[in-house]
N, C-alpha and C positions, 0 to 999 in steps of 0.2 A: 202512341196511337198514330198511322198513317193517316192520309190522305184520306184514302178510300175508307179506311175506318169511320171517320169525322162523317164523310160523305154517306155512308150506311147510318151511322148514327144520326144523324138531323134528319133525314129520310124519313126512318122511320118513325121518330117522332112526330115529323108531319103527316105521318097516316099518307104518306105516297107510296105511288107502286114507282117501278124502277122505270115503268112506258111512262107514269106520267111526267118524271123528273128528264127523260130524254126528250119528251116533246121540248118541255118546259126550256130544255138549252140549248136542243135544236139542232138532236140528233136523230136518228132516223126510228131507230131499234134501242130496244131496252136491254142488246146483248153490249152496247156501249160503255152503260152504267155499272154493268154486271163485272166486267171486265176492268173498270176504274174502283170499284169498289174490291174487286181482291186483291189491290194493292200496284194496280197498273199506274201508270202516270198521268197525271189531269194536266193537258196540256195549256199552257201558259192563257191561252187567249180563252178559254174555258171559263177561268177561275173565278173572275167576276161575277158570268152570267148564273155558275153555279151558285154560285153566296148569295144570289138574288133569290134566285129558283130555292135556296133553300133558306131563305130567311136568317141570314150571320154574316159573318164580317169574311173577307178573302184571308183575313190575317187567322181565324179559324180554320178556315178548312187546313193552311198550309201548316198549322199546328203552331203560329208566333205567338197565341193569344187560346188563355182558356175562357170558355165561357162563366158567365155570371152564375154560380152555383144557386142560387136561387129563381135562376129563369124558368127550372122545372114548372114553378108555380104559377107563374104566368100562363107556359103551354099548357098545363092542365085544363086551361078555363077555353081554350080553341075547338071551338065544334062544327060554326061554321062563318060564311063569308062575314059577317057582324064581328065575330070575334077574332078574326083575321086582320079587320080594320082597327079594332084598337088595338092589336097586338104593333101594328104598325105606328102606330100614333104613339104607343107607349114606348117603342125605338127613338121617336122623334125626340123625345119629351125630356126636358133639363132631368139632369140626377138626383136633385131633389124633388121632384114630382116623382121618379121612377119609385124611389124609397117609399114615400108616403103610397102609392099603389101596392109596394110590397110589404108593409106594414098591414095594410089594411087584409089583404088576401091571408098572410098569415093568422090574423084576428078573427076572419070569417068564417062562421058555420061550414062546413066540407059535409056534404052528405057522405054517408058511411061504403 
């Protein structure tokens, strides 16, 4: 997976559009985004801001690191600014906290 793949993919997971993510890292136009997502190159001083902007690690985007194949379940519960803060907190949060969070979410009723 590129770059710009990663970059499309957490994107859209976060329900952004491509203007909001160029606001977000402060860029003008969302033909920026458009253009790093077909496989352009994310230029170095970029990489950060974008791992911020999209909630993962720099070592993600650049493809060092896959993500937690369980994070899905976490994003699933992101609706709005409340669940944005724990999703945040839950970054924070020792690895044994994280597990018991994700223990309990797989345990949990899921509406159909």
């Amino acid at each position: 997976m590129t770059v710009g793949e990663r970059i499309k993919q957490k994107r859209i997971e976060l329900n952004m559009s491509q203007d909001e993510l160029a606001k977000k890292v402060g860029y003008k136009s969302r033909s920026s985004i458009q253009k790093i997502e077909c496989a352009r190159r994310l230029p170095l001083p970029k990489v950060e801001k974008m791992a911020a902007a999209l909630d993962c690690t720099p070592s993600f985007l650049m493809g060092w690191e896959e993500p937690n194949p369980e994070e899905h379940l976490i994003n699933a519960y992101v609706k709005n600014a409340q669940d944005q803060e724990f999703l945040a907190l839950y970054h924070q949060a020792d690895p044994v906290f994280q597990q018991a969070v994700l223990n309990f979410l797989k345990n949990a009723p899921h509406d159909p």
